[in-house]
C-alpha positions as CSV (number, residue, x, y, z in Angstrom):
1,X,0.0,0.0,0.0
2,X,2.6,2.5,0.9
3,X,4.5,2.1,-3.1
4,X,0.7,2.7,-4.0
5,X,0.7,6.2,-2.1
6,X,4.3,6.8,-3.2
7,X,3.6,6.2,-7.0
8,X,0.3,8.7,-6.3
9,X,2.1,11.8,-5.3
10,X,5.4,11.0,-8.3
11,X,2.2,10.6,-10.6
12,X,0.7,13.5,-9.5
13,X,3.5,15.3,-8.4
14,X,1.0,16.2,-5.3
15,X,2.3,15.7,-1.3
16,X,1.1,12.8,1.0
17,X,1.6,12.2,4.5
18,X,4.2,9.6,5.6
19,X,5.1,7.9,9.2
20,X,8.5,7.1,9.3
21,X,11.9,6.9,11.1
22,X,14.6,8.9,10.9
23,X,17.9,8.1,13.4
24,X,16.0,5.7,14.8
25,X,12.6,7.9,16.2
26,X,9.4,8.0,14.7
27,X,8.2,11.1,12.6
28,X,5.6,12.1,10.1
29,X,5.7,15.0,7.7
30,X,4.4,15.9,4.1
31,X,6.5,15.2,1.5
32,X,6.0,14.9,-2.6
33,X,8.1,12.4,-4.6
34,X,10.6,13.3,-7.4
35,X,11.6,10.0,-8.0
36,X,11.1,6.5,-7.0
37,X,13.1,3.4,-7.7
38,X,12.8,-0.5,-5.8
39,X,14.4,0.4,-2.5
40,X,14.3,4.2,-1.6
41,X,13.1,7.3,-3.5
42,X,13.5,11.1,-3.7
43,X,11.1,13.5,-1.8
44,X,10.6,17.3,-1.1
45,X,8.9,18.8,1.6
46,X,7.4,22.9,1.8
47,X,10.2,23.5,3.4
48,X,13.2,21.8,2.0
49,X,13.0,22.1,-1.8
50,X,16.5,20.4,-2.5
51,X,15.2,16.5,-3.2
52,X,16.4,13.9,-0.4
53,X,16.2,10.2,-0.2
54,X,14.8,8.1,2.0
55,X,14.6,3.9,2.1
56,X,11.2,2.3,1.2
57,X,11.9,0.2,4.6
58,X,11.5,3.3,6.9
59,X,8.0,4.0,6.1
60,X,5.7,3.1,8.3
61,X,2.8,4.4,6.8
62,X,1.3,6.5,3.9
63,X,-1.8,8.5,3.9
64,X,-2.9,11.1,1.7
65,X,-2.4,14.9,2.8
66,X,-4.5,17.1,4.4
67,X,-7.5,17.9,1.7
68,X,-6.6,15.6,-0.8
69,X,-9.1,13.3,-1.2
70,X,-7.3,11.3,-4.0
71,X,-10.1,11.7,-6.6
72,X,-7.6,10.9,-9.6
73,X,-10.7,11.6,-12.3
74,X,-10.5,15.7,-10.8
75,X,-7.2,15.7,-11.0
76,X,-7.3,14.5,-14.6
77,X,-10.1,17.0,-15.5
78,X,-8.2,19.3,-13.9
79,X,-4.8,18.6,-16.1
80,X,-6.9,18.3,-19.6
81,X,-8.3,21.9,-19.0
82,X,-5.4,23.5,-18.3
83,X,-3.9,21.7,-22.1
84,X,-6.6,23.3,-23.7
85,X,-6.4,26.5,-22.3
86,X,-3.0,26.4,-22.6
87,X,-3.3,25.3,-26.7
């Protein structure tokens, strides 16, 4: 489930809410993923915009973020309109 809500927010290039540890103590935070490969993947967060990497095996959980309600058909909608009004 958690590659599930990593491959969302690469896809969508939109933030999710992990549970994870870092030096050994738990913490949870927003972040949105750059890249993703088998065994870690590149994240930013609001605050740090220089990507970092973190290990698959230190998530704990993954949730979307705060208002998201991961409706993927608004998000295409929401991508198509902006082609055409772009074009």
């Amino acid at each position: 489930m958690i590659d599930r809500f990593l491959s969302y927010s690469l896809r969508w290039a939109c933030p999710i809410k992990l549970v994870y540890l870092q030096d050994g103590q738990m913490k949870t935070g927003n972040i949105t993923v750059v890249s993703l490969g088998e065994d870690s993947f590149e994240y930013t967060t609001a605050r740090k915009k220089t990507p970092q990497t973190m290990q698959v095996a230190d998530v704990l959980a993954a949730s979307y973020a705060r208002g998201d309600d991961g409706d993927t058909l608004k998000k295409e909608r929401q991508a198509q309109e902006k082609e055409t009004d772009e074009g």
